[in-house]
C-alpha positions as a printed NumPy array, in Angstrom:
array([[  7.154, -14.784, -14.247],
       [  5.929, -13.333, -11.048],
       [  2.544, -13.268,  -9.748],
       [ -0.051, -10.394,  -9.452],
       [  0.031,  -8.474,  -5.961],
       [ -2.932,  -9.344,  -3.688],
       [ -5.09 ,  -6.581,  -4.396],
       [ -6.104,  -4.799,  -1.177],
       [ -7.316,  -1.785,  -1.925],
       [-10.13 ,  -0.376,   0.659],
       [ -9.494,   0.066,   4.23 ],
       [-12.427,  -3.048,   4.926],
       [-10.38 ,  -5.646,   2.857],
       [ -6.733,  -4.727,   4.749],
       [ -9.416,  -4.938,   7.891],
       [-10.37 ,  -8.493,   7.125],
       [ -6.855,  -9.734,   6.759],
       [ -5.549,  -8.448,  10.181],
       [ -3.396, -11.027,  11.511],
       [ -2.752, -13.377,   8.018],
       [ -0.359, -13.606,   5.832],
       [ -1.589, -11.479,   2.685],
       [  1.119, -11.992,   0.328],
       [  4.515, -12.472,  -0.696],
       [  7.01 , -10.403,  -3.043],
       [  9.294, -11.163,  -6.253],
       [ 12.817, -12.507,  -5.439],
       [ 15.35 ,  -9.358,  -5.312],
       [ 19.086,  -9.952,  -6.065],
       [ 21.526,  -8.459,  -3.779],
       [ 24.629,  -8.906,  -6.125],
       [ 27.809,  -7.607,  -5.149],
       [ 27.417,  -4.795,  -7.265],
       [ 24.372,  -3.199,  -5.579],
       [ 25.995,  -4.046,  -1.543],
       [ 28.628,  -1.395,  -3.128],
       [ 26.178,   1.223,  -4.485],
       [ 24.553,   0.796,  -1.365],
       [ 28.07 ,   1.49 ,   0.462],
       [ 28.675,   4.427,  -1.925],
       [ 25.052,   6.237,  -1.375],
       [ 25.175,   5.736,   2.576],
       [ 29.147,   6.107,   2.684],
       [ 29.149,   2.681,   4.612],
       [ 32.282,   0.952,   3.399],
       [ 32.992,  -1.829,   6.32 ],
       [ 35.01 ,  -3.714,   4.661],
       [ 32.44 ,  -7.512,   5.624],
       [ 30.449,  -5.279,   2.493],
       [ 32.914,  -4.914,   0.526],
       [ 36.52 ,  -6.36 ,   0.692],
       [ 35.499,  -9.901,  -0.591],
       [ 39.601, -11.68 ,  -0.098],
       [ 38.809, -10.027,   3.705],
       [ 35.916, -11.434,   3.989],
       [ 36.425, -14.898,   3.093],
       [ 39.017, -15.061,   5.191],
       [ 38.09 , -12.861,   8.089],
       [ 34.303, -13.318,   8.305],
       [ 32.561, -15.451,   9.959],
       [ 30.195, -16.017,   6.39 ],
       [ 32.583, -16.578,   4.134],
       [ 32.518, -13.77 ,   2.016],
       [ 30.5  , -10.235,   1.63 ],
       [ 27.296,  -9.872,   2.548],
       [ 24.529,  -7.244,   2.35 ],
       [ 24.259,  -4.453,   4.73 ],
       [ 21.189,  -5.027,   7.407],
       [ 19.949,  -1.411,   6.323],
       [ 19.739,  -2.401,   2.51 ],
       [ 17.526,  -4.945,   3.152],
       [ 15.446,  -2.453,   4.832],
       [ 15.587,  -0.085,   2.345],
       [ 14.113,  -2.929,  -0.065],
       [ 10.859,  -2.903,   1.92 ],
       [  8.87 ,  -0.484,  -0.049],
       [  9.72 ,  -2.437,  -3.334],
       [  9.272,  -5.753,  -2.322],
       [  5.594,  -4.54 ,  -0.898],
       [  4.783,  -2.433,  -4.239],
       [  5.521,  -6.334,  -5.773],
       [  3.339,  -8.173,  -3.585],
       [  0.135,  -5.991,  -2.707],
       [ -1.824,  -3.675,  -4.511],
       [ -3.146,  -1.167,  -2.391],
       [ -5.066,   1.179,  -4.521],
       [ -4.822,   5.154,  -5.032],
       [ -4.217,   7.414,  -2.517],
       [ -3.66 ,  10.808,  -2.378],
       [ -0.178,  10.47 ,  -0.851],
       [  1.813,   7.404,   0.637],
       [  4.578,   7.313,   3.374],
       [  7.082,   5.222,   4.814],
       [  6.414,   6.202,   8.687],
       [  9.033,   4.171,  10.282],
       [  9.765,   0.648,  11.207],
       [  9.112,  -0.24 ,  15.053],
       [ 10.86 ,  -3.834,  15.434],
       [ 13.94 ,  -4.602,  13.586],
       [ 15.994,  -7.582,  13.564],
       [ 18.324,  -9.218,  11.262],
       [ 18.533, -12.934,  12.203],
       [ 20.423, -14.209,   9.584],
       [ 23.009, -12.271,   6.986],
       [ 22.581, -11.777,   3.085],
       [ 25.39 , -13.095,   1.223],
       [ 26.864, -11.89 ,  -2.104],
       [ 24.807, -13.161,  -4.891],
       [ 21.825, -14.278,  -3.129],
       [ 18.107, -13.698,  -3.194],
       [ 15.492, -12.512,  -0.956],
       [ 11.94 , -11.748,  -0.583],
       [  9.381, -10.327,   1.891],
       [  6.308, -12.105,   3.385],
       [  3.721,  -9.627,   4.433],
       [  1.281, -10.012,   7.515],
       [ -1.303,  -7.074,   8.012],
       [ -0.389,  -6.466,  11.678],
       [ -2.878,  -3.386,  12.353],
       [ -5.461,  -1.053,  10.746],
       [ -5.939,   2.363,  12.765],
       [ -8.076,   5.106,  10.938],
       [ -6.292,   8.202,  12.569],
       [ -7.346,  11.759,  11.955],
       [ -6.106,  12.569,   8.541],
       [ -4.952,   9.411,   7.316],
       [ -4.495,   5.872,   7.667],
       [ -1.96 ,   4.15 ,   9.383],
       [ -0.495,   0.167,   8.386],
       [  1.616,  -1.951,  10.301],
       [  3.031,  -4.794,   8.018],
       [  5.203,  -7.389,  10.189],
       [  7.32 ,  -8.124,   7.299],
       [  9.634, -11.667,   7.532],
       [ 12.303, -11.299,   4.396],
       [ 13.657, -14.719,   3.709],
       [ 16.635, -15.814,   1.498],
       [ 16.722, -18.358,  -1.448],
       [ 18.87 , -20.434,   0.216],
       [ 16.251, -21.11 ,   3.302],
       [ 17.429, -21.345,   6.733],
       [ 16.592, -18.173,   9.585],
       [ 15.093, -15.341,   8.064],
       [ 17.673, -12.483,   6.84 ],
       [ 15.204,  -9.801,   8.66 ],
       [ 11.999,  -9.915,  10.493],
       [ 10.553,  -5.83 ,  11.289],
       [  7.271,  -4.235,  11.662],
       [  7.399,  -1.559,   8.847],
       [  4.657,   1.181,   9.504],
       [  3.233,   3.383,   6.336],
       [  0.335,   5.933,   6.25 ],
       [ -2.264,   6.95 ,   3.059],
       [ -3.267,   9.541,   2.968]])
């Protein structure tokens, strides 16, 4: 069973944590079968995705792994898992500022997000987050993608 998020909710709590690790999301599979719906919705069909006889033989991983950009597009899930952030009128994903991708995702394995509270800034008509975000894989080793994702309530 997973945990709770970490409830954060007012703009003095997320102030409080600035700089510390908050929380940490549910496991996500990234099975074969979403790395191709993935391909399909973003018309990304290298074959390291998704030819898996190529990719054992050609790859340097052994078999098909995840695209970079799907484990991006997991950010918003994994933090709705792992923090609580209360109501706001309206949420957005601004942008990510650092990306990297350290390590790849194979085939079948699992991955979850680790979320710092990097910045508070009240701006004029909302407020903006930086999360530095470290997504790790089951299996341990480097992390499969370390970026500074950047949302603002409103």
């Amino acid at each position: 069973m997973d945990a709770q998020p970490v409830l954060l909710d007012t703009i003095p709590a997320l102030e409080a944590v600035v700089g510390r690790e908050v929380a940490l999301s549910r496991w996500f599979t990234i099975d074969q079968a979403r790395i191709t719906a993935f391909a399909d919705v973003t018309d990304d069909h290298q074959w390291i995705h998704l030819d898996a006889e190529r990719a054992q033989r050609e790859s340097p991983y052994g078999g098909t792994v995840a695209h970079g950009f799907l484990t991006i597009a997991l950010l918003p899930a994994m933090l709705a898992s792992a923090v609580s952030l209360g109501e706001a009128r309206l949420t957005v994903n601004y942008g990510c500022n650092k990306v990297r991708f350290p390590a790849a995702v194979p085939a079948g394995s699992r991955i979850r997000g680790r979320f710092t509270v990097q910045s508070v800034e009240a701006l004029a008509d909302c407020t903006q987050l930086v999360w530095l975000v470290t997504m790790e894989s089951e299996a341990g080793g480097k992390p499969v993608c370390v970026a500074e994702f950047v949302m603002r309530r409103y």
